[in-house]
C-alpha positions in Angstrom: -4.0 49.0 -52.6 -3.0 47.3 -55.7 -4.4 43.8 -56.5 -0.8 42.1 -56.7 -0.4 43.9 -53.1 -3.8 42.1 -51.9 -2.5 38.8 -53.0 0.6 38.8 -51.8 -0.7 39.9 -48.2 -3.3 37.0 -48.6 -0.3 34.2 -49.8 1.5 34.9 -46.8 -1.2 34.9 -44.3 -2.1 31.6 -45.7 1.3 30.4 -45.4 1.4 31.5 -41.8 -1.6 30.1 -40.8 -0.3 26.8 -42.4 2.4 27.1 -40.4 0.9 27.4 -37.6 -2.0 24.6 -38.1 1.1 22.5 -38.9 3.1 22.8 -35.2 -0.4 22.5 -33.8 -0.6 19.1 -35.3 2.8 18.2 -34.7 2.3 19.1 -30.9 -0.9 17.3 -30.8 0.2 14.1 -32.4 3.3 14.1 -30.4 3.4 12.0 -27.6 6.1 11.4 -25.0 7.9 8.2 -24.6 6.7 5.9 -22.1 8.9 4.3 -19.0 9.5 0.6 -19.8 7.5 -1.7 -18.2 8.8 -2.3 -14.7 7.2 -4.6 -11.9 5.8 -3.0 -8.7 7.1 -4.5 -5.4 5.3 -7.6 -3.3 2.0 -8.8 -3.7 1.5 -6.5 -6.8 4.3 -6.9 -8.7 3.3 -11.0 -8.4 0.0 -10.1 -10.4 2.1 -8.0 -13.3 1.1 -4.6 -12.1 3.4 -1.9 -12.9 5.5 0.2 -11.1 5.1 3.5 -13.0 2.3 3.5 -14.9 -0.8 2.0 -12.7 -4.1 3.5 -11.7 -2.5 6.4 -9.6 -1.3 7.9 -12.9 -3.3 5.6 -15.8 -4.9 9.6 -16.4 -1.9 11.3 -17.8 -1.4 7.8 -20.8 -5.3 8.0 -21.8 -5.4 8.5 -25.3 -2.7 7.9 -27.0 -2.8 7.0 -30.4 -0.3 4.4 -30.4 -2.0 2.7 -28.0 -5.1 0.3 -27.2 -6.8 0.3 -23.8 -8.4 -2.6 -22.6 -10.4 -4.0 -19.0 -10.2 -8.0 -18.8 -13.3 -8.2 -16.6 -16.5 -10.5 -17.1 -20.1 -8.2 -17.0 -20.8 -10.7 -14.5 -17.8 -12.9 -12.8 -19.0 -16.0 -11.3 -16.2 -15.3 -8.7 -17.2 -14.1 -5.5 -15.1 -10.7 -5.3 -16.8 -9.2 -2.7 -14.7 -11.7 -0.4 -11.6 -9.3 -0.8 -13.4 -6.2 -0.9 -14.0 -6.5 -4.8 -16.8 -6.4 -6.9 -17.9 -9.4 -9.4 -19.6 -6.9 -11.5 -18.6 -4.6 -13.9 -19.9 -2.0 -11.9 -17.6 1.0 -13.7 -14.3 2.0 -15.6 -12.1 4.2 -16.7 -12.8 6.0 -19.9 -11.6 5.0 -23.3 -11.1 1.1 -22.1 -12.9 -1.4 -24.1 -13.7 -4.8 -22.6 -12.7 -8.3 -23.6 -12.9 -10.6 -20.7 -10.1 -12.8 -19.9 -11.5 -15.8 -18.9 -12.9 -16.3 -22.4 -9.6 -16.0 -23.7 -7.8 -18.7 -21.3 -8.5 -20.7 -18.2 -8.1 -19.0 -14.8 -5.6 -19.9 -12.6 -4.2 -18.8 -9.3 -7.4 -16.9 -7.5 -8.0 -16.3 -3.7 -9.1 -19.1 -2.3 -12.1 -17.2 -0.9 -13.8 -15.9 -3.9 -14.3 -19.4 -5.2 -14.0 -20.6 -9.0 -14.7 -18.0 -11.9 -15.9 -18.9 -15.1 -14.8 -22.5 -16.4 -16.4 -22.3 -19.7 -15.5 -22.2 -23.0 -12.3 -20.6 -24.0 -9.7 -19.7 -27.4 -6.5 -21.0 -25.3 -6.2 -23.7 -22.6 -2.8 -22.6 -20.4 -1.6 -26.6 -19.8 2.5 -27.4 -18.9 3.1 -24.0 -19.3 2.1 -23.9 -23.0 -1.4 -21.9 -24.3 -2.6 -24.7 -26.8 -5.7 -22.7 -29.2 -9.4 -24.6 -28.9 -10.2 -23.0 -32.4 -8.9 -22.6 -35.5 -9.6 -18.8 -35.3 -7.9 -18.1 -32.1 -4.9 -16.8 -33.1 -6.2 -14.5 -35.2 -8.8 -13.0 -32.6 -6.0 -12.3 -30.3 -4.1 -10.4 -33.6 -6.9 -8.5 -34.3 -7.8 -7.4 -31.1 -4.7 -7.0 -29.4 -2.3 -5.2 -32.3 1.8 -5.6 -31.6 2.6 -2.5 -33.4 0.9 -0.8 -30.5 1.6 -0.1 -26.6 -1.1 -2.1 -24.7 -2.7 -0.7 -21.4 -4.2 -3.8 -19.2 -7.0 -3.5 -16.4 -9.5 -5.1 -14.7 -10.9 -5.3 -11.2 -7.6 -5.7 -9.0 -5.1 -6.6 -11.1 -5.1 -10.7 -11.6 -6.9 -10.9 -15.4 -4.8 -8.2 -16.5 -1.8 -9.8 -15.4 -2.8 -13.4 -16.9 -3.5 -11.5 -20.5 0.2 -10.2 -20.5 1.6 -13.7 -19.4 -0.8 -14.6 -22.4 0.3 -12.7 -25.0 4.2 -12.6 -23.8 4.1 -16.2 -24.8 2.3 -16.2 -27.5 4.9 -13.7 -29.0 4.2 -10.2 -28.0 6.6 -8.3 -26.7 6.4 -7.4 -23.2 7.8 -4.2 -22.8 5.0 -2.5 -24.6 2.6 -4.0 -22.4 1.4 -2.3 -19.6 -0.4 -4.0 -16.8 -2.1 -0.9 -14.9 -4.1 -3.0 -12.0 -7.4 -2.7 -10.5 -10.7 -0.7 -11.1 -11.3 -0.8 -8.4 -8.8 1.2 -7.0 -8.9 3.7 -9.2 -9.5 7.4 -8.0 -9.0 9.5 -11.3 -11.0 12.0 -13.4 -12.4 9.4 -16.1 -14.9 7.4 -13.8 -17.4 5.9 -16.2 -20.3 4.3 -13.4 -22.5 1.9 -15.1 -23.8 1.0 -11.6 -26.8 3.1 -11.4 -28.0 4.6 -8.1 -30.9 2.5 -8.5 -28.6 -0.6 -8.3 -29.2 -1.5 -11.6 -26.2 -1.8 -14.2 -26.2 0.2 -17.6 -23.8 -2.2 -19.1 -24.7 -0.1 -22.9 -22.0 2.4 -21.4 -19.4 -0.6 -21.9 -17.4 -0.8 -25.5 -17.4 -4.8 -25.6 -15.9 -7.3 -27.4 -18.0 -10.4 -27.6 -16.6 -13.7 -28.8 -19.5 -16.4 -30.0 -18.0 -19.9 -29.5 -20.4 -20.9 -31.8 -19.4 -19.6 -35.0 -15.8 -20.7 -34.3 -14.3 -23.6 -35.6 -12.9 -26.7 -33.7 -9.4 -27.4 -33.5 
């Protein structure tokens, strides 16, 4: 075979196999619209959870590259959850959520009366007359970074009520709602993507968790 033959045959199957690498890619990085955010019926659809994409289906959305993923819960919620068959730890949750708890973000409001209080400590927003006035000069910017509007945002956290407080949060602090996604509860969650940190032991491996602190201390006083 001549040598003009051999390169020839060679340029093509390169080009072929570009081709082909290139619809991979394009198949890969494609990613099918998503249902506009719609409210679930009754007691759900009071705490934000969404109709169509909750933790029945929160599988088939994992990700997605134009999206984050995010649980609101505390490691530890001074809350009693067990009250209403929850859990006031952290005790699991579903793969490729990172956590930033809520209630350092804003005050809690509207809990069962029989968990008791959650965390009234230090937070970036204090929700007062229906406005979210910032504690610290930094605040706004926290929420920017961690919470980007250029991408779909997928809300959980034990049963539903941080979550839903974080979108109320951000709608009025300018985000735009219907790429936010409140998905509901942990802990009634029955996909493929468990991730336990509650050991059989009892004890917690909260290492498994991606978490977002935020130190008070090195923030600046409005």
């Amino acid at each position: 075979m001549k040598k003009n033959t051999v390169l020839v045959i060679a340029v093509v199957a390169a080009l072929m196999c570009g081709l082909m690498v290139g619809t991979f890619c394009t198949k890969k990085l494609s990613q099918p619209d998503l249902p506009k955010p719609e409210l679930s019926e009754g007691q759900r659809g009071q705490l934000g959870i969404d109709k169509n994409i909750n933790e029945a289906v929160i599988d088939r959305y994992l990700n997605r590259t134009d999206s984050v993923y995010y649980d609101m819960r505390m490691l530890e919620d001074p809350a009693n959850y067990e009250m209403i068959g929850g859990d006031r730890y952290l005790s699991g949750l579903v793969e490729g959520f990172e956590v930033i708890p809520y209630p350092y973000l804003a005050n809690v409001e509207g809990l069962p009366e029989a968990v008791g209080k959650s965390y009234a400590g230090t937070t970036l927003f204090t929700h007062k007359d229906g406005q979210y006035i910032a504690n610290y000069k930094e605040s706004q910017q926290i929420l920017d970074d961690l919470f980007p509007k250029d991408k779909n945002i997928f809300l959980m956290c034990g049963g539903g009520g941080y979550a839903g407080m974080t979108k109320n949060l951000l709608k009025a602090l300018g985000w735009d709602e219907n790429k936010i996604y409140v998905v509901g509860g942990y802990w009634y969650y029955e996909g493929s993507h468990n991730v336990k940190v509650k050991q059989d032991d009892g004890s917690f491996a909260f290492w498994k968790i991606p978490y977002h602190d935020i130190d008070f201390s090195k923030l600046t006083k409005n």
